[in-house]
C-alpha positions as CSV (number, residue, x, y, z in Angstrom):
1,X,41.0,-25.6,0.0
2,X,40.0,-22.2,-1.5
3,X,37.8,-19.6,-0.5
4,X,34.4,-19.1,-2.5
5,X,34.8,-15.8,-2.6
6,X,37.3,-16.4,-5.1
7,X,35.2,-17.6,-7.4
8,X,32.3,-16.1,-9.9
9,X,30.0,-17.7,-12.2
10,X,32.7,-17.9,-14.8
11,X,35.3,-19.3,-12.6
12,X,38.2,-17.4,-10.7
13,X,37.8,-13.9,-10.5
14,X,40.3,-11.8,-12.3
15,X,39.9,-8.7,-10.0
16,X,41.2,-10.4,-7.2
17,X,44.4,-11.0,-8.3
18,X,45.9,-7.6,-7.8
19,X,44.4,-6.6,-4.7
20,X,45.6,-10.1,-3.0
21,X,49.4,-9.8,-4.5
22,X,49.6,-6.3,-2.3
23,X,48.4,-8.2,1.0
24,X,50.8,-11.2,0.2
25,X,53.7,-8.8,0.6
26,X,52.7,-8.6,4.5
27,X,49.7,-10.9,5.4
28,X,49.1,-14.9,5.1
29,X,45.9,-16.4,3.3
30,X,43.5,-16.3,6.5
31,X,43.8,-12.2,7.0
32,X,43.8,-11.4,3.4
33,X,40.3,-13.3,3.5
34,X,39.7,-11.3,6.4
35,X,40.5,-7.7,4.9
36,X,38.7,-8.6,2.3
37,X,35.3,-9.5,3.8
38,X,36.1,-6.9,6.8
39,X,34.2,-3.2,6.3
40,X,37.1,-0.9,5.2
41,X,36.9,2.9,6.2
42,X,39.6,4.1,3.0
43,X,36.1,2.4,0.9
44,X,33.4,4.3,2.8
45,X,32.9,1.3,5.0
46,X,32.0,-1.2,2.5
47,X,33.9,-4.6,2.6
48,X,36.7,-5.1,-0.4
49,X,34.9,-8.0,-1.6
50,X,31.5,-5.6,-2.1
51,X,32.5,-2.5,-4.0
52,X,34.8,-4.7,-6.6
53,X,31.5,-6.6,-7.1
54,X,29.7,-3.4,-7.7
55,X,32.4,-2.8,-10.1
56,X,34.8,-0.7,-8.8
57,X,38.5,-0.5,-9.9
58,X,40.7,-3.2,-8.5
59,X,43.9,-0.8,-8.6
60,X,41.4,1.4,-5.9
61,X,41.1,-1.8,-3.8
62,X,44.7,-2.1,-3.6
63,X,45.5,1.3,-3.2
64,X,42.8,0.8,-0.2
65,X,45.3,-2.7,0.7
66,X,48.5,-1.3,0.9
67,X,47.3,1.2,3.7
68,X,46.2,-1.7,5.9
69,X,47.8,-1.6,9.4
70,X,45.7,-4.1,11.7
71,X,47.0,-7.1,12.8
Protein backbone atom coordinates (compact mmCIF):
# COMPACT_ATOMS: atom_id res chain seq x y z
CA UNK A 1 0.00 0.00 0.00
CA UNK A 2 1.31 3.59 -0.59
CA UNK A 3 0.25 6.76 0.43
CA UNK A 4 -1.36 9.22 -2.25
CA UNK A 5 0.42 11.83 -1.19
CA UNK A 6 3.26 10.27 -2.89
CA UNK A 7 2.02 10.59 -6.00
CA UNK A 8 1.39 13.66 -8.65
CA UNK A 9 -0.21 13.71 -11.94
CA UNK A 10 3.00 12.43 -13.54
CA UNK A 11 3.55 9.66 -11.13
CA UNK A 12 5.84 9.51 -7.99
CA UNK A 13 7.02 12.67 -6.81
CA UNK A 14 10.69 13.32 -7.08
CA UNK A 15 10.71 15.97 -4.14
CA UNK A 16 9.81 13.49 -1.80
CA UNK A 17 12.62 11.47 -1.95
CA UNK A 18 15.09 13.47 0.06
CA UNK A 19 12.97 14.70 2.69
CA UNK A 20 11.66 10.99 3.51
CA UNK A 21 15.45 9.38 3.42
CA UNK A 22 16.23 12.05 6.46
CA UNK A 23 13.05 10.68 8.54
CA UNK A 24 13.99 7.00 7.64
CA UNK A 25 17.23 7.39 9.57
CA UNK A 26 14.86 7.68 12.85
CA UNK A 27 11.13 7.23 12.05
CA UNK A 28 9.03 4.24 10.36
CA UNK A 29 6.53 4.87 7.28
CA UNK A 30 3.33 5.77 9.47
CA UNK A 31 5.18 9.01 11.25
CA UNK A 32 7.00 10.12 8.32
CA UNK A 33 3.36 10.40 6.73
CA UNK A 34 2.52 12.06 9.76
CA UNK A 35 5.36 14.81 9.73
CA UNK A 36 4.66 15.28 6.64
CA UNK A 37 0.87 16.13 6.64
CA UNK A 38 1.40 17.57 10.36
CA UNK A 39 1.72 21.76 10.47
CA UNK A 40 5.58 22.31 11.08
CA UNK A 41 6.67 25.53 13.08
CA UNK A 42 10.62 25.50 11.38
CA UNK A 43 8.00 26.12 7.87
CA UNK A 44 5.93 28.91 9.40
CA UNK A 45 3.26 26.41 10.28
CA UNK A 46 2.48 25.03 6.96
CA UNK A 47 2.46 21.17 6.65
CA UNK A 48 5.73 19.62 4.67
CA UNK A 49 3.51 18.23 2.04
CA UNK A 50 2.07 22.03 1.34
CA UNK A 51 5.00 24.34 0.90
CA UNK A 52 7.03 21.61 -1.37
CA UNK A 53 3.68 21.77 -3.45
CA UNK A 54 3.91 25.47 -3.60
CA UNK A 55 7.43 24.84 -4.71
CA UNK A 56 9.71 25.21 -2.20
CA UNK A 57 13.12 23.59 -1.99
CA UNK A 58 13.14 19.93 -0.85
CA UNK A 59 16.78 20.37 0.75
CA UNK A 60 14.68 23.23 3.08
CA UNK A 61 12.12 20.41 3.92
CA UNK A 62 14.81 18.27 5.09
CA UNK A 63 16.70 20.71 6.77
CA UNK A 64 13.08 21.32 8.49
CA UNK A 65 13.16 17.02 8.98
CA UNK A 66 16.21 16.51 10.58
CA UNK A 67 15.24 18.90 13.48
CA UNK A 68 12.10 16.81 14.24
CA UNK A 69 11.91 15.65 17.94
CA UNK A 70 8.29 14.40 18.58
CA UNK A 71 7.48 11.08 19.06
Amino acid sequence: MYFEFQFDELGIRSDLGSVVQTLRRSFDDLDIAEWLARPNEALAGATPLRRLSSGDSPERIARAAENVNWR
